[in-house]
N, CA, C and O atoms as a GROMACS GRO file, in nm:
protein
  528
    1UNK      N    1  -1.051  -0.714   0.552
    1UNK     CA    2  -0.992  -0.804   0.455
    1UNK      C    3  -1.052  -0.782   0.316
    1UNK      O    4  -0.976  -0.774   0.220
    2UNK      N    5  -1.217  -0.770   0.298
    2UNK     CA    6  -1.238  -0.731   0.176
    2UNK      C    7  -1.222  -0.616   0.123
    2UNK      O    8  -1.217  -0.594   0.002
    3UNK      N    9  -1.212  -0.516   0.232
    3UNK     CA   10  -1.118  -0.372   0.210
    3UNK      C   11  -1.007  -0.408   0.111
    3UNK      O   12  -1.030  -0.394  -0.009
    4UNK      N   13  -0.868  -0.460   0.161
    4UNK     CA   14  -0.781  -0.445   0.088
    4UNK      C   15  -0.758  -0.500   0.006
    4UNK      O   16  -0.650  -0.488  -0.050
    5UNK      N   17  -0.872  -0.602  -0.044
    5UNK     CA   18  -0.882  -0.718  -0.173
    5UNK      C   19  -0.902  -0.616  -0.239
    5UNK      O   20  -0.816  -0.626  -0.327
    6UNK      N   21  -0.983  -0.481  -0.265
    6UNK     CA   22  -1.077  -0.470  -0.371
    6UNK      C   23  -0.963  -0.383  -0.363
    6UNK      O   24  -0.895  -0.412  -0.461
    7UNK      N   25  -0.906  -0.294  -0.298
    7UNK     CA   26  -0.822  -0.156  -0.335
    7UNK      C   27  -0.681  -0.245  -0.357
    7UNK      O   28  -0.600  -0.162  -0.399
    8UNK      N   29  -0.628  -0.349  -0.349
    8UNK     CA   30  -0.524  -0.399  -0.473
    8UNK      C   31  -0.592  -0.442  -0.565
    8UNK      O   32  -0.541  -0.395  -0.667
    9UNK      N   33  -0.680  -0.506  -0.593
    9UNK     CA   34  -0.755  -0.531  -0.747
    9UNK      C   35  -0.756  -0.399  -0.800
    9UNK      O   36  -0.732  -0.398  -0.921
   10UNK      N   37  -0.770  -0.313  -0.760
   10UNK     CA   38  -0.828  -0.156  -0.811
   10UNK      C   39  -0.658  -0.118  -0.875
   10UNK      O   40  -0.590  -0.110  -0.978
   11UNK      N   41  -0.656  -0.110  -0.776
   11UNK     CA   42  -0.465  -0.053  -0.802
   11UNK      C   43  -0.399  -0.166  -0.946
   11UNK      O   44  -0.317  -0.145  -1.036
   12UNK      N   45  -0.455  -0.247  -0.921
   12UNK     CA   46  -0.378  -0.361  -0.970
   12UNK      C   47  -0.459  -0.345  -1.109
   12UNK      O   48  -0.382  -0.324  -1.203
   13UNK      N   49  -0.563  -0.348  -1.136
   13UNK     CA   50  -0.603  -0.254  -1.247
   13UNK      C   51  -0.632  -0.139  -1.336
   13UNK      O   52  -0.682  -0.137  -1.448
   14UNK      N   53  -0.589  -0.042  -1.258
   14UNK     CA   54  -0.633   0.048  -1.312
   14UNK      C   55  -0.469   0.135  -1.360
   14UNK      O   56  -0.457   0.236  -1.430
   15UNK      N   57  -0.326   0.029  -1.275
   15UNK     CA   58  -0.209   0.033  -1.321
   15UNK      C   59  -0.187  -0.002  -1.429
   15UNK      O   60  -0.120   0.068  -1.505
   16UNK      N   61  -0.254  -0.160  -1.475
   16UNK     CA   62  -0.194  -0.249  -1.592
   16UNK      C   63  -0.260  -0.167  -1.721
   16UNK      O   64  -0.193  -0.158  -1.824
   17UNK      N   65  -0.458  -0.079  -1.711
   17UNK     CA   66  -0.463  -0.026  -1.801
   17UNK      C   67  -0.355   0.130  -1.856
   17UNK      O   68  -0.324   0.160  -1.971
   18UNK      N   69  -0.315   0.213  -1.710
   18UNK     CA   70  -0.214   0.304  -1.748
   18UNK      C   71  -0.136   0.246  -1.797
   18UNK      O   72  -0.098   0.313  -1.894
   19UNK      N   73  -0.064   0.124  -1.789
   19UNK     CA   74   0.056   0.089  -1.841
   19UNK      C   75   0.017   0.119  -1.962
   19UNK      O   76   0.037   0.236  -1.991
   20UNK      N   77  -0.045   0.037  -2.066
   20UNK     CA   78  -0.048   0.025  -2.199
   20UNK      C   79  -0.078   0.130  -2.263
   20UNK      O   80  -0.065   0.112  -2.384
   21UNK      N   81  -0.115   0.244  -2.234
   21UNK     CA   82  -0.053   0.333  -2.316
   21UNK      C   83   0.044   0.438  -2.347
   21UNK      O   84   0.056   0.508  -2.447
   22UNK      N   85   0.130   0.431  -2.203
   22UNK     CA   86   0.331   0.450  -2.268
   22UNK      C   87   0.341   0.333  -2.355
   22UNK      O   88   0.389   0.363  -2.464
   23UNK      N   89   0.307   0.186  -2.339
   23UNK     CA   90   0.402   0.077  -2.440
   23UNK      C   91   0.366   0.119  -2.540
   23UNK      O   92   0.455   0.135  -2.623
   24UNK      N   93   0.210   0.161  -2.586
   24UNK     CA   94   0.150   0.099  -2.719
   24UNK      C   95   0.226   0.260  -2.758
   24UNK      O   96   0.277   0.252  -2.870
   25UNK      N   97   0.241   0.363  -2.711
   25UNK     CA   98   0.321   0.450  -2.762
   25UNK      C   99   0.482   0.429  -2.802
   25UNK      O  100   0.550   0.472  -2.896
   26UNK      N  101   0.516   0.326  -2.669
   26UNK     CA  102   0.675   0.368  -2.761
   26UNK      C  103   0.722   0.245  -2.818
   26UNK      O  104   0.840   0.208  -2.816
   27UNK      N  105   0.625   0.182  -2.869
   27UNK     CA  106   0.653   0.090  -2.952
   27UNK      C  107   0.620   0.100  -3.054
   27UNK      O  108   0.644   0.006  -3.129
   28UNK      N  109   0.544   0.229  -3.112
   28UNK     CA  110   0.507   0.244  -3.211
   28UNK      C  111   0.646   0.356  -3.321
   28UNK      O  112   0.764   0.367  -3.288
   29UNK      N  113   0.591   0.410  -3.426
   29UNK     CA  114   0.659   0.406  -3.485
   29UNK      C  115   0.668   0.586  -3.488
   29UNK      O  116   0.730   0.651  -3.573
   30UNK      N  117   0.582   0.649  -3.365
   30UNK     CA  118   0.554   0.786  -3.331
   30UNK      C  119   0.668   0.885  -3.323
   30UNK      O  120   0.702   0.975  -3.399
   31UNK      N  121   0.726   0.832  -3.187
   31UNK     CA  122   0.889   0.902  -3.180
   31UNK      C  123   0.975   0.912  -3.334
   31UNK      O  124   1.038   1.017  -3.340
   32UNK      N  125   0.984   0.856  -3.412
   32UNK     CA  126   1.071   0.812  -3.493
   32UNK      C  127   0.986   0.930  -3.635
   32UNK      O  128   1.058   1.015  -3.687
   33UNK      N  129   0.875   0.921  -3.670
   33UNK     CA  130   0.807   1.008  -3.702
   33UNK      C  131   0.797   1.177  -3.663
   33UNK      O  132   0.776   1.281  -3.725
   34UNK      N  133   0.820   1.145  -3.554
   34UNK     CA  134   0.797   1.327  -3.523
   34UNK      C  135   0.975   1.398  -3.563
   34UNK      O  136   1.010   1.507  -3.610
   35UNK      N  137   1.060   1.268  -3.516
   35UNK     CA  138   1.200   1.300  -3.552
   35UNK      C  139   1.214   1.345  -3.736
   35UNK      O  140   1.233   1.460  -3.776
   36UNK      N  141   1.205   1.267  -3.792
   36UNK     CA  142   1.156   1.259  -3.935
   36UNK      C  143   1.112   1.397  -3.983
   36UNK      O  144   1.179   1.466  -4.060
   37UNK      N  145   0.940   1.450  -3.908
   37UNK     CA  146   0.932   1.582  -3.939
   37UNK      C  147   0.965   1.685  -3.895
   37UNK      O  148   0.891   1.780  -3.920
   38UNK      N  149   1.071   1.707  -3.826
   38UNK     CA  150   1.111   1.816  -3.761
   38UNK      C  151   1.235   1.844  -3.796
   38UNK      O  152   1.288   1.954  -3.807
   39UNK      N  153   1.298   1.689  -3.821
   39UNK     CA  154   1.471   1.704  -3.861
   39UNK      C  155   1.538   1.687  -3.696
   39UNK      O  156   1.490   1.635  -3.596
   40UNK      N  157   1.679   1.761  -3.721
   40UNK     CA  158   1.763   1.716  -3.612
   40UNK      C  159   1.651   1.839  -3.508
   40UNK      O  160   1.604   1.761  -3.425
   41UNK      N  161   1.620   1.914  -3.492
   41UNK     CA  162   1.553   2.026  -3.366
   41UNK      C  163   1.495   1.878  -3.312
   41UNK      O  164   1.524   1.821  -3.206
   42UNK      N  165   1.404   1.833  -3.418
   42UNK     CA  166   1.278   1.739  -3.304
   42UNK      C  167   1.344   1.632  -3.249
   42UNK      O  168   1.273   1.562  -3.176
   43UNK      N  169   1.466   1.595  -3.263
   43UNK     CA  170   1.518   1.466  -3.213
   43UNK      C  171   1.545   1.505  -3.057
   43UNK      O  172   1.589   1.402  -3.006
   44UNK      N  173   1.539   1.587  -2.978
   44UNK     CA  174   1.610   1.649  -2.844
   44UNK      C  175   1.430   1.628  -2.801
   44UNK      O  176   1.395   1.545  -2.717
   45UNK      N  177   1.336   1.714  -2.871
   45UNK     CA  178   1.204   1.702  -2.858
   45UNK      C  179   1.129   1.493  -2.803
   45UNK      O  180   1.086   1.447  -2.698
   46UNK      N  181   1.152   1.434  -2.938
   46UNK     CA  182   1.120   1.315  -2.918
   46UNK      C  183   1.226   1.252  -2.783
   46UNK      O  184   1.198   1.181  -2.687
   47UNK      N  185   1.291   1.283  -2.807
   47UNK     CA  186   1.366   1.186  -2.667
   47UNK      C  187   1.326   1.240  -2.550
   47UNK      O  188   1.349   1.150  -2.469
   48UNK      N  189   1.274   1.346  -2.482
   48UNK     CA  190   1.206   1.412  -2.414
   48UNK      C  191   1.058   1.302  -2.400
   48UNK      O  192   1.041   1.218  -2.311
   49UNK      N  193   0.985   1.325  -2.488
   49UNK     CA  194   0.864   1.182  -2.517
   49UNK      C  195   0.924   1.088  -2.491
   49UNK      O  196   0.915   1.041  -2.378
   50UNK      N  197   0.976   1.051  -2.552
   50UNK     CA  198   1.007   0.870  -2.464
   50UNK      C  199   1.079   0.862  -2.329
   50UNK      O  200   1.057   0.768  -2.254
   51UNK      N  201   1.166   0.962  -2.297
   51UNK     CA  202   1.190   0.957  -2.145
   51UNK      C  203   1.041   0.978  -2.061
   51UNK      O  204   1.004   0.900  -1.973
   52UNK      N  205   0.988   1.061  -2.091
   52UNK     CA  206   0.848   1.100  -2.029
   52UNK      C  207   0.745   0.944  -2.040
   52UNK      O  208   0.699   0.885  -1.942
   53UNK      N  209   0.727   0.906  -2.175
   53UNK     CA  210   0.673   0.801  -2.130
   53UNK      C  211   0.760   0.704  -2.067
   53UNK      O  212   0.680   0.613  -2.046
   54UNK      N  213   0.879   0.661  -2.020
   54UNK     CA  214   0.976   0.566  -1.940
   54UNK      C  215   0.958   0.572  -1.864
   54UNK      O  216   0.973   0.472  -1.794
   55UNK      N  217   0.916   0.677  -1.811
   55UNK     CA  218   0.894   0.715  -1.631
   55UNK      C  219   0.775   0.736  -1.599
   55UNK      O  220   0.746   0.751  -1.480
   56UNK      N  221   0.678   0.743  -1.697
   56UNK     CA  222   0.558   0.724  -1.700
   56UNK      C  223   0.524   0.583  -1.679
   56UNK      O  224   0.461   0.547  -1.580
   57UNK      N  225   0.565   0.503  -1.770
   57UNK     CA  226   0.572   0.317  -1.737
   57UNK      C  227   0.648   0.288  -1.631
   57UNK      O  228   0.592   0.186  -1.593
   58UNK      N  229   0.727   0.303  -1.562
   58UNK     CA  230   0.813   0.262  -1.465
   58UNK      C  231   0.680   0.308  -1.340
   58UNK      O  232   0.624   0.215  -1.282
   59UNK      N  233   0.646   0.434  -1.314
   59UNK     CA  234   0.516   0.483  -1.239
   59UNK      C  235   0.389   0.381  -1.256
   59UNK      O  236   0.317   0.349  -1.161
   60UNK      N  237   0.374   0.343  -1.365
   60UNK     CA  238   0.267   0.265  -1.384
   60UNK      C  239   0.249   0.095  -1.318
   60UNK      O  240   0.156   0.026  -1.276
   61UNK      N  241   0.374   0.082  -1.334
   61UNK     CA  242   0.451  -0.078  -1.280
   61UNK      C  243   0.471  -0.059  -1.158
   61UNK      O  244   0.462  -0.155  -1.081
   62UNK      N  245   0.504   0.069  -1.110
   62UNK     CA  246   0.505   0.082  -0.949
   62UNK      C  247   0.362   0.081  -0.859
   62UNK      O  248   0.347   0.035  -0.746
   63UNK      N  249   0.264   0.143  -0.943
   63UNK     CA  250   0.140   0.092  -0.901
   63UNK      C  251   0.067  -0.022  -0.906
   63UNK      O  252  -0.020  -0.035  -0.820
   64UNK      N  253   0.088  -0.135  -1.011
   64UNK     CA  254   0.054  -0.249  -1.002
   64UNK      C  255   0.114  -0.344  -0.914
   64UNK      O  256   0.060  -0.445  -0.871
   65UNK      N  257   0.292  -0.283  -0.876
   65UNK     CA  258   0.330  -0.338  -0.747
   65UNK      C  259   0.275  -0.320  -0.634
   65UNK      O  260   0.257  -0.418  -0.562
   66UNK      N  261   0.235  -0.193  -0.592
   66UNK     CA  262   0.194  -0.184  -0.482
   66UNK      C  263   0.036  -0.245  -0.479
   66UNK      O  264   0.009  -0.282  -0.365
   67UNK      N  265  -0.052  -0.260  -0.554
   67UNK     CA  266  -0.105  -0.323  -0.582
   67UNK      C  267  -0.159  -0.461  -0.558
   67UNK      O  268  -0.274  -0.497  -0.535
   68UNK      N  269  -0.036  -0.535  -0.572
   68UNK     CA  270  -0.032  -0.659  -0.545
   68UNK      C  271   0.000  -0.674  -0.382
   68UNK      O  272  -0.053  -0.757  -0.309
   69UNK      N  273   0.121  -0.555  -0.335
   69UNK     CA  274   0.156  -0.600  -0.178
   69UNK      C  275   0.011  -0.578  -0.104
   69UNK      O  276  -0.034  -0.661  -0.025
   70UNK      N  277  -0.060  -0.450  -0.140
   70UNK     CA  278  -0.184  -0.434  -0.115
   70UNK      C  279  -0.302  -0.534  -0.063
   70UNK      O  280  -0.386  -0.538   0.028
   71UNK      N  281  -0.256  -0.616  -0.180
   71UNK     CA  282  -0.364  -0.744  -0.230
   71UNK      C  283  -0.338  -0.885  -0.088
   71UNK      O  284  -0.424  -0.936  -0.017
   72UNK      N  285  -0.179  -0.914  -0.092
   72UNK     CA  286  -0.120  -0.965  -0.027
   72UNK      C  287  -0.057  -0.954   0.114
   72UNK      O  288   0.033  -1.017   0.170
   73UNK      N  289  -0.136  -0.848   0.152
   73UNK     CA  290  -0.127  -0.789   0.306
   73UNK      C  291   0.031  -0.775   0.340
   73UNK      O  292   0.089  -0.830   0.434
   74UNK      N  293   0.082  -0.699   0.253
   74UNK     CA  294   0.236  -0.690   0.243
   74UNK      C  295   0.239  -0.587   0.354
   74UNK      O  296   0.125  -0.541   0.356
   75UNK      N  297   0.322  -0.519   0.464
   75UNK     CA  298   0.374  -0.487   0.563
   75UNK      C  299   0.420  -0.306   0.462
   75UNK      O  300   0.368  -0.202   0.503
   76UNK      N  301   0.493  -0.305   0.370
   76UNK     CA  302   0.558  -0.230   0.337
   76UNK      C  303   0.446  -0.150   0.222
   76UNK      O  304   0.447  -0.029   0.195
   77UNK      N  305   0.369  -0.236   0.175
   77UNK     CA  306   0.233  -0.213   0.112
   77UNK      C  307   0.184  -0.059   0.154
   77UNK      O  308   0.211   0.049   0.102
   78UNK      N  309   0.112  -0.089   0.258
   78UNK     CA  310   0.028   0.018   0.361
   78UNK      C  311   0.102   0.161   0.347
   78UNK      O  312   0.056   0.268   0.308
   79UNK      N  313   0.205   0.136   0.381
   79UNK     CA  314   0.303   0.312   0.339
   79UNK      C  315   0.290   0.360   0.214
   79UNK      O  316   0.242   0.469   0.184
   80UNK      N  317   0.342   0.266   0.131
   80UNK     CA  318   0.359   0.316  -0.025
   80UNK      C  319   0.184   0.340  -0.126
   80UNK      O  320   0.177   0.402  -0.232
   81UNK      N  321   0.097   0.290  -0.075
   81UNK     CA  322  -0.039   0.275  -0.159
   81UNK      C  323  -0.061   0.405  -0.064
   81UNK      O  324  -0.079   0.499  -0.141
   82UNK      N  325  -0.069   0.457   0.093
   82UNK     CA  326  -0.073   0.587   0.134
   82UNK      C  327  -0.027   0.676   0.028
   82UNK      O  328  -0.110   0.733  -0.043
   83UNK      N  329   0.132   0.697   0.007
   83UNK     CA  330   0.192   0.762  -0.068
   83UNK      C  331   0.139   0.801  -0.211
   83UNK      O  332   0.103   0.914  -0.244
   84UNK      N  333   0.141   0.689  -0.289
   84UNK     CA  334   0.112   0.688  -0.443
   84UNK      C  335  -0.027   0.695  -0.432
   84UNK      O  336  -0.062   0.734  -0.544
   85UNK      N  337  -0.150   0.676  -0.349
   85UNK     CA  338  -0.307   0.706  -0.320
   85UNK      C  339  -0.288   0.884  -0.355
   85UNK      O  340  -0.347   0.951  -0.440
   86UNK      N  341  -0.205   0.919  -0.275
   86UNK     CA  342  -0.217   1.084  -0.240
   86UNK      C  343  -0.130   1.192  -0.333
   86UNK      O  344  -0.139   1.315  -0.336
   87UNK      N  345  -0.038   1.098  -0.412
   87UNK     CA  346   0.008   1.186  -0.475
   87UNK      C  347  -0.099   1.152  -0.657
   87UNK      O  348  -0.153   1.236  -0.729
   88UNK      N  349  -0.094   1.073  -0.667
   88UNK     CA  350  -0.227   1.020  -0.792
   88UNK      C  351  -0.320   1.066  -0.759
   88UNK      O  352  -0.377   1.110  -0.859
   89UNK      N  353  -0.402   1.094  -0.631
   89UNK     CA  354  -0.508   1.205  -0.624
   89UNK      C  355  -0.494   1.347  -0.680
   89UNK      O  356  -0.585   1.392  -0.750
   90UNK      N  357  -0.365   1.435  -0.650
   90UNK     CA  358  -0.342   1.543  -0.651
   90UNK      C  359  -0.314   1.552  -0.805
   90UNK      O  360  -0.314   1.656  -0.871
   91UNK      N  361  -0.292   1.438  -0.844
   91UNK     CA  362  -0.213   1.438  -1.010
   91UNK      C  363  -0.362   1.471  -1.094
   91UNK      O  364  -0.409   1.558  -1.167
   92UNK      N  365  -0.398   1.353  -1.036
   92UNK     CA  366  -0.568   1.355  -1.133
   92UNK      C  367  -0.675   1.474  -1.086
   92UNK      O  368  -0.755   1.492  -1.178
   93UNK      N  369  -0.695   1.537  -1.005
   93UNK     CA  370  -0.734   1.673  -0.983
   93UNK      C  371  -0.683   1.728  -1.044
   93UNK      O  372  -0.777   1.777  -1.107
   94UNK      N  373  -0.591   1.772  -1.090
   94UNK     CA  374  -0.498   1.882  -1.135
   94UNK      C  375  -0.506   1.841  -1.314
   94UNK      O  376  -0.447   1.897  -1.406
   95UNK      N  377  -0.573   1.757  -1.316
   95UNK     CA  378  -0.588   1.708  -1.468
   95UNK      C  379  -0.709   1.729  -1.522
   95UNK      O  380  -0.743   1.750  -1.638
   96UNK      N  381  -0.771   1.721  -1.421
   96UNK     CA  382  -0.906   1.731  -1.446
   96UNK      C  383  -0.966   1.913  -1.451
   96UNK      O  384  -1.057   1.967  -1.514
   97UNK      N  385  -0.903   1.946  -1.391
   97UNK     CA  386  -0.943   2.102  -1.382
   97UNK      C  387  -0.870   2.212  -1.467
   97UNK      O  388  -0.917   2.317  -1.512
   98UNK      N  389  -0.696   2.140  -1.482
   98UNK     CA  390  -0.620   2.180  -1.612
   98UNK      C  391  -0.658   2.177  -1.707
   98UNK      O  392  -0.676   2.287  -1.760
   99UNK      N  393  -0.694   2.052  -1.787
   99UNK     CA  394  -0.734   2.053  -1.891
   99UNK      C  395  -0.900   2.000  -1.948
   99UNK      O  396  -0.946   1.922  -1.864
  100UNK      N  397  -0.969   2.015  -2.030
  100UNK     CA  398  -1.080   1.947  -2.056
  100UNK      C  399  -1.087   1.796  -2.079
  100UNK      O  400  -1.049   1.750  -2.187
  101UNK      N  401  -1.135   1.714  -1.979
  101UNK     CA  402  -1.124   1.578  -1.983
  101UNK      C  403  -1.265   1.527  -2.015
  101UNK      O  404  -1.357   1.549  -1.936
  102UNK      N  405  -1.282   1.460  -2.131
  102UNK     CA  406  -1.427   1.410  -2.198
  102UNK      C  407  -1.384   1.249  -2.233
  102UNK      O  408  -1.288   1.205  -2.296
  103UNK      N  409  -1.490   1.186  -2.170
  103UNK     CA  410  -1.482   1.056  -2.240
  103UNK      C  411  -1.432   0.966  -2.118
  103UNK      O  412  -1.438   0.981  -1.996
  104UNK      N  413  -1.368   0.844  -2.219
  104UNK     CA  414  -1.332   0.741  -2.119
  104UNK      C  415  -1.212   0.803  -2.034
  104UNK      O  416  -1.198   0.737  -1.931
  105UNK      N  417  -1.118   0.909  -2.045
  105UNK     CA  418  -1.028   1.020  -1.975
  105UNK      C  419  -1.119   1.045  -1.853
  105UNK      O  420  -1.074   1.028  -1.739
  106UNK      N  421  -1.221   1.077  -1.871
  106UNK     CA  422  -1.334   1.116  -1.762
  106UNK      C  423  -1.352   0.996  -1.647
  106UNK      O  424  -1.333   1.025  -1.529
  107UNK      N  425  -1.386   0.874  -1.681
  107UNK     CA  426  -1.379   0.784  -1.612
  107UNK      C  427  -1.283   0.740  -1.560
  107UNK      O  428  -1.286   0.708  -1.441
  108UNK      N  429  -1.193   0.729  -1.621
  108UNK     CA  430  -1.032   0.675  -1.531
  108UNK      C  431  -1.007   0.831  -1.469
  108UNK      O  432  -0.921   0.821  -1.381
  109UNK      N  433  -1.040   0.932  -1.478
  109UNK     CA  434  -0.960   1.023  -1.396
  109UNK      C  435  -1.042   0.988  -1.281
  109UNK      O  436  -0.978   0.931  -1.193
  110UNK      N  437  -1.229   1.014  -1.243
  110UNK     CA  438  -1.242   0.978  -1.130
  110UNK      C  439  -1.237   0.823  -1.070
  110UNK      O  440  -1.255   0.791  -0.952
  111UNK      N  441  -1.212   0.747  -1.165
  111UNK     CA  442  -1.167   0.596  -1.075
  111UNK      C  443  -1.097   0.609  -0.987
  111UNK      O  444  -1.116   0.572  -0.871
  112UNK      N  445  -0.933   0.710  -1.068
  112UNK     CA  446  -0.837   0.716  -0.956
  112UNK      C  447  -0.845   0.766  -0.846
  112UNK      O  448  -0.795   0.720  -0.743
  113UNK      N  449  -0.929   0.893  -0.861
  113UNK     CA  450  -0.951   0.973  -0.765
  113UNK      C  451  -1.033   0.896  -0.644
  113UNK      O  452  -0.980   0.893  -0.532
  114UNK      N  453  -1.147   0.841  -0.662
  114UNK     CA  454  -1.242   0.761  -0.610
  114UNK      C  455  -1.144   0.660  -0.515
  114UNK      O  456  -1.133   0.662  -0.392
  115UNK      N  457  -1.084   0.579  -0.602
  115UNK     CA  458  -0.985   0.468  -0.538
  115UNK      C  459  -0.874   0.536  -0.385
  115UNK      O  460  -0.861   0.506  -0.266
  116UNK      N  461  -0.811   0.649  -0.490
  116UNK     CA  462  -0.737   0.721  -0.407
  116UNK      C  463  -0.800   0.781  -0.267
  116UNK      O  464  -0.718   0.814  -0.181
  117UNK      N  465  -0.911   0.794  -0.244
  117UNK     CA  466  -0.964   0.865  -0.180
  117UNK      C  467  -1.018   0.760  -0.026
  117UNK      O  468  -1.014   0.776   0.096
  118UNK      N  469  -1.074   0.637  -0.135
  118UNK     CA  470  -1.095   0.512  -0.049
  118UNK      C  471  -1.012   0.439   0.017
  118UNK      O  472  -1.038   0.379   0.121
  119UNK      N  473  -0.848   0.443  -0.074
  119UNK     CA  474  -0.750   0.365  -0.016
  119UNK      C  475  -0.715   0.458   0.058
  119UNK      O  476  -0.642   0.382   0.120
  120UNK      N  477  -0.693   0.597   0.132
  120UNK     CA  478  -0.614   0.632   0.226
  120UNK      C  479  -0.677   0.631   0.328
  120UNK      O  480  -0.617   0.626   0.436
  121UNK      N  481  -0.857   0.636   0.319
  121UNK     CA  482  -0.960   0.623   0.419
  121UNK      C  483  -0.927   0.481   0.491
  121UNK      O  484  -0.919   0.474   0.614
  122UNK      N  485  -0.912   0.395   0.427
  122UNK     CA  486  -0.923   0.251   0.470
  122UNK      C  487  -0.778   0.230   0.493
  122UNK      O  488  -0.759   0.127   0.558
  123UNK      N  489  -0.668   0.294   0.461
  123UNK     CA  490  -0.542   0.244   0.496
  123UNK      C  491  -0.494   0.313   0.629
  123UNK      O  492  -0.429   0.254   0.716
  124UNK      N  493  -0.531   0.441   0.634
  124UNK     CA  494  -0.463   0.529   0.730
  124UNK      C  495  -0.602   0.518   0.876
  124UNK      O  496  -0.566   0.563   0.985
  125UNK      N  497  -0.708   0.475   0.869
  125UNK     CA  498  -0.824   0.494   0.933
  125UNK      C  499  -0.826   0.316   1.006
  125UNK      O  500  -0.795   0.296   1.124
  126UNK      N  501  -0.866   0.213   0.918
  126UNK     CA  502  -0.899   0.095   0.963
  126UNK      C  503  -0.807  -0.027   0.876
  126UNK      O  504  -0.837  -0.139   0.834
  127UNK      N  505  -0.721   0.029   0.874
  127UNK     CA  506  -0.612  -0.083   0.843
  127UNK      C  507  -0.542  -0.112   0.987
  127UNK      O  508  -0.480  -0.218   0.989
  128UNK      N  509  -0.541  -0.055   1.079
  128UNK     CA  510  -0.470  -0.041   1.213
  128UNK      C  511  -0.518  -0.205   1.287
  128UNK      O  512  -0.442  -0.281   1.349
  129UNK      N  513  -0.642  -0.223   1.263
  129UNK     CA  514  -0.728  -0.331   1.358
  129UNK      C  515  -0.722  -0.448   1.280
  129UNK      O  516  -0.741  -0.558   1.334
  130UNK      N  517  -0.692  -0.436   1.125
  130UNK     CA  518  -0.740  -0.580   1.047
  130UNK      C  519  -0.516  -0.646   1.073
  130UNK      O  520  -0.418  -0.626   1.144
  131UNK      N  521  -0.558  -0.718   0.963
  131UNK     CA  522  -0.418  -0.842   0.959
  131UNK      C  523  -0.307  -0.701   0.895
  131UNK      O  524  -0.204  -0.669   0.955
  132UNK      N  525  -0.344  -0.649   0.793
  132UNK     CA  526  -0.273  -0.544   0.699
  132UNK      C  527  -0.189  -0.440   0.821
  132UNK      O  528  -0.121  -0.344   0.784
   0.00000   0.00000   0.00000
């Protein structure tokens, strides 16, 4: 039970901080700017960026959902935090070794990884015996 408290708190945070930075991006005045300096070429470019961050936020909201079923010993939970655990592992490896990650990038990449690593241990291993 305190297993799956802490890995939806985890999920459930470490979603709401990904969220905010697609919003604080496409609410800003960035897209509209890069259109500006490029002319009509960059407008095909920027809408590319904001679809990317859309589905980037929509991904992000899907983790704070699962998150919560997580939290709430949701039935349908257990599959999907498997799923999005293992594919957000493979994402953040592949980020980390792609490119040079320094800083607070450094810390949220191994949170996820860390989390990811814990939630499939505890979901696929000893979630079988508890209420979840």
């Amino acid at each position: 039970m305190l297993h799956s408290r802490i890995i939806g708190f985890g999920w459930i945070l470490l979603g709401a901080i990904a969220t905010s930075v697609p919003l604080m991006y496409l609410m800003s005045d960035a897209p509209w700017h890069y259109v500006l300096r490029h002319g009509f070429a960059g407008t095909l470019d920027a809408a590319e960026l904001v679809e990317t961050d859309l589905i980037g936020l929509a991904f992000c909201l899907a983790i704070v959902f699962v998150g919560y079923g997580v939290l709430f010993w949701r039935w349908w939970a257990r599959v999907s935090c498997i799923v999005l655990a293992i594919l957000l592992m493979f994402l953040a490896v592949r980020e980390f070794f792609r490119h040079k990650v320094i800083g607070a990038e450094l810390v949220y990449v191994w949170a996820v990884i860390l989390l990811s690593v814990y939630s499939v241990i505890y979901l696929v291993f000893f979630a079988r015996k508890s209420r979840l």
